[in-house]
C-alpha positions, 0 to 999 in steps of 0.5 A, a space after each residue: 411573429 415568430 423568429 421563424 416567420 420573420 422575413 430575411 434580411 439582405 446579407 449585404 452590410 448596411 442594408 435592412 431590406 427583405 432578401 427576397 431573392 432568398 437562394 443569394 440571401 439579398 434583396 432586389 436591389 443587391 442582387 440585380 446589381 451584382 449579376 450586372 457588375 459582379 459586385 456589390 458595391 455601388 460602381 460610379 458612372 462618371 467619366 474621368 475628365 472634362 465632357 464636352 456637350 453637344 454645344 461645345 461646352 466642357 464640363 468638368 468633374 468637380 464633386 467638391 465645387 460650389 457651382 457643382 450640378 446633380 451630376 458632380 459636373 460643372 461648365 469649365 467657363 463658370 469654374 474659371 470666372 468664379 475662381 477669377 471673381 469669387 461669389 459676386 454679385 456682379 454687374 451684367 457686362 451688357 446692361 449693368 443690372 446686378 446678377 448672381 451665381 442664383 441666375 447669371 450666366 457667363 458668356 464668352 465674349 467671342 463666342 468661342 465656346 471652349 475658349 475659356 481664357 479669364 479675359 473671354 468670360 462676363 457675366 450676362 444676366 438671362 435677359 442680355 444673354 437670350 439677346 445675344 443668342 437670338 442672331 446665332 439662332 437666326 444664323 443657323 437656321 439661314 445655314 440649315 436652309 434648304 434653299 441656298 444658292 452660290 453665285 458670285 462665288 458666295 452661298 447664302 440662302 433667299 433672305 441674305 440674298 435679298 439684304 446682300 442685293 436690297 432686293 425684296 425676296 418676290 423679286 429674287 423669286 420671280 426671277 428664278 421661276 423665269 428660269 434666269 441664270 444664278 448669275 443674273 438672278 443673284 445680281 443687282 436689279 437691272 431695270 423691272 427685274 420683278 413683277 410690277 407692284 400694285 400701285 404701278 399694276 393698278 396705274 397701268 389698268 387706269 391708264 387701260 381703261 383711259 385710253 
């Protein structure tokens, strides 16, 4: 191939592909960026500081750190463990089985995700760590319930109700369908307050059928 013939090369230093955007002299890439960022130059994209995501975790930026993502981020909580406690491997706070930074995960022992103090921190291996998550998951779901009454000065949904008065959910039911106050509905069971069980249903129907 002649000189002539032979495709151009983009003008920006360092880059060897074709300047297929021939009027700037510089390929695809080059180009597109600096008509959004008027530079050349590769812009980073990182926030300064420390993120907090959507479960009140923070997220520091810490390019440098062991621990480091794809994003140069790393939880604030696993920084300040492993800068108390080194490489490990550790014992589960919970069970005692040996983990590492590999498959661990540090738990807060409060719960309190941005409480990030050395003494709040353990290592949890996935298993106890799923284990303790899966009564705040319950707990959510009973706040995120449609069906929650305040009686008594308390709001819970049916399910509390039930626990909170030894009530199973078919009495608490029956009497909101019987249209009782909250009040009463949500009080502890005074005589047949539900609809008659099967053995006492079935008792009655013989004792019919006797007489």
């Amino acid at each position: 191939m002649s000189h002539a013939n032979q495709a151009a090369q983009c003008c920006v230093p360092g880059c060897f592909a074709v300047a297929n955007r021939k009027g700037a002299r510089m390929c695809e890439k080059h180009y597109t960026r600096h008509r959004r960022t008027g530079t050349t130059d590769k812009i980073s994209r990182v926030k300064p500081g420390a993120l907090t995501n959507a479960y009140g975790y923070k997220l520091a930026h810490s390019p440098d750190h062991p621990l480091r993502r794809v994003s140069s981020r790393v939880y604030e909580h696993r920084i300040v463990y492993h800068a108390h406690h080194g490489d490990g491997p550790f014992n589960c706070h919970w069970c005692s089985c040996v983990v590492t930074w590999d498959d661990m995960h540090v738990d807060h022992l409060n719960d309190c995700t941005d409480d990030n103090r050395p003494d709040n921190l353990v290592a949890s291996c996935p298993r106890c760590n799923q284990k303790r998550g899966i009564p705040k998951m319950t707990k959510t779901h009973q706040l995120k319930s449609a069906r929650r009454y305040t009686a008594h000065g308390m709001t819970m949904c049916l399910s509390e109700w039930s626990r909170h008065l030894n009530l199973s959910r078919t009495a608490i039911e029956f009497r909101l369908d019987a249209g009782w106050r909250l009040e009463d509905v949500f009080s502890p069971r005074k005589g047949r307050s539900g609809p008659p069980s099967r053995r006492v249903k079935q008792a009655e129907e013989a004792s019919g059928l006797a007489g």
